[in-house]
C-alpha positions as CSV (number, residue, x, y, z in Angstrom):
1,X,131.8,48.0,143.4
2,X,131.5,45.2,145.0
3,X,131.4,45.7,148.8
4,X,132.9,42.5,149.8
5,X,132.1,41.8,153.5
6,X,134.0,38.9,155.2
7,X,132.4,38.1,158.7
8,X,134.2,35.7,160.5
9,X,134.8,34.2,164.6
10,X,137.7,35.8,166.5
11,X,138.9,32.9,167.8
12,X,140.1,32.0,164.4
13,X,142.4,35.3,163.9
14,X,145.1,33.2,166.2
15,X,145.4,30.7,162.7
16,X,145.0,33.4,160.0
17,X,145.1,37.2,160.2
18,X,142.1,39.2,159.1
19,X,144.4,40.6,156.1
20,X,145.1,37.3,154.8
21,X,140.7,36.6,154.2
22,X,140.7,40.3,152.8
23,X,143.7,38.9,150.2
24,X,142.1,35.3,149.1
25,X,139.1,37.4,148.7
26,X,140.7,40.2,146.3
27,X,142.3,37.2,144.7
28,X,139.2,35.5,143.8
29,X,137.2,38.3,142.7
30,X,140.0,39.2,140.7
31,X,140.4,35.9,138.8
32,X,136.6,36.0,138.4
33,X,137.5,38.5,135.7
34,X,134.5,40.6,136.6
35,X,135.6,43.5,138.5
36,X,138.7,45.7,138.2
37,X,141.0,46.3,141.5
38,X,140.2,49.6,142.1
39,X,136.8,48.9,141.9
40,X,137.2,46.1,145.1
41,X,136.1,47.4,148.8
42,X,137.0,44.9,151.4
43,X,136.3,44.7,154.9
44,X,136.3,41.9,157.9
45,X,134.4,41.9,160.8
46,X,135.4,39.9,164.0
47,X,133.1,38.3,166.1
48,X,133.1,37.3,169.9
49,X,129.8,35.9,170.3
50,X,128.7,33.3,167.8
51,X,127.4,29.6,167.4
52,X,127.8,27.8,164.4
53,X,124.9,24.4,164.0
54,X,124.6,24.4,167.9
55,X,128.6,23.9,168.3
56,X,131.0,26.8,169.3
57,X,132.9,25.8,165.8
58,X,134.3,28.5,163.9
59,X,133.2,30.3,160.8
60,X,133.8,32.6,158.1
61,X,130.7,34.2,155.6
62,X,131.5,36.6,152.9
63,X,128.8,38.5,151.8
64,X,129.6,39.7,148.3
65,X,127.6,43.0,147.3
66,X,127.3,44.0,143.7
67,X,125.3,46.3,141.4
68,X,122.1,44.1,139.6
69,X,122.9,42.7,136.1
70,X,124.7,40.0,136.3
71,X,123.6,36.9,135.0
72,X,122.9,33.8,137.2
73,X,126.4,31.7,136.2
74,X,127.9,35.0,136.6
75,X,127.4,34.8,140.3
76,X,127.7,31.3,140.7
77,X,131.3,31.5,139.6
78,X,131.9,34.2,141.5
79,X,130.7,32.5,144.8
80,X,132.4,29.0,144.0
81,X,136.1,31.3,143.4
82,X,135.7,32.6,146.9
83,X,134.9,29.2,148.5
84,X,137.4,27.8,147.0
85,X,139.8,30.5,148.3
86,X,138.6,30.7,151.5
87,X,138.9,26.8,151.6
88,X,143.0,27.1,150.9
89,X,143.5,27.7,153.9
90,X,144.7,24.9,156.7
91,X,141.5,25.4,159.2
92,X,139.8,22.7,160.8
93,X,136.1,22.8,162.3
94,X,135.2,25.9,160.3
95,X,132.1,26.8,158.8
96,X,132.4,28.6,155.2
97,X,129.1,30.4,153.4
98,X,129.2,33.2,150.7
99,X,126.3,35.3,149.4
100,X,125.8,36.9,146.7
101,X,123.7,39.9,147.0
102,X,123.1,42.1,144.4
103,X,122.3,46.4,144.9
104,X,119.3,47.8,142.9
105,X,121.0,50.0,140.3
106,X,117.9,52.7,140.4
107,X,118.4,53.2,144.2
108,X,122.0,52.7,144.9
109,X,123.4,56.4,145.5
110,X,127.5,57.1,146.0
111,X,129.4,60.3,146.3
């Protein structure tokens, strides 16, 4: 845990490679000091079809999955890290969000 879902437009994997979000990601959720590394699943998503505020600008949303319990500034930090990762990065006309979602602990089920 977490599940750490980076959704972003293809046309921006010609500036920076899919592996490089999946890294800044790791990074920040790392240096958020709440989860350990082999605790992290990462994964990106490439789309084709998308429109960003009625404009064919790109974008990149992380959507940020973890187990209930964390307190309110917990998560805040959390999602401010990855922004401010995300934002490192030399990309003009792109859109960034991240959400932070949290998994019912009573129904969450993993093998």
């Amino acid at each position: 845990m977490p599940h750490c879902i980076i959704e972003y437009s293809q046309n921006l994997e010609q500036e920076v490679p899919p592996v490089d979000w999946l890294d800044v990601v790791k990074l920040a959720c790392l240096t958020s000091g709440l989860f350990a590394e082999e605790d992290l699943k990462l994964r990106a998503l490439a789309y084709k079809n998308f429109v960003t505020g009625g404009k064919d600008d790109a974008f990149v949303h992380v959507t940020i999955r973890m187990l209930s319990g964390r307190s309110v500034e917990s998560r805040r930090m959390l999602s401010s890290l990855v922004l401010d990762a995300l934002q490192g990065f030399k990309v003009v006309n792109v859109s960034f969000t991240v959400d932070i979602c949290e998994i019912d602990k009573e129904t969450y089920t993993k093998k």
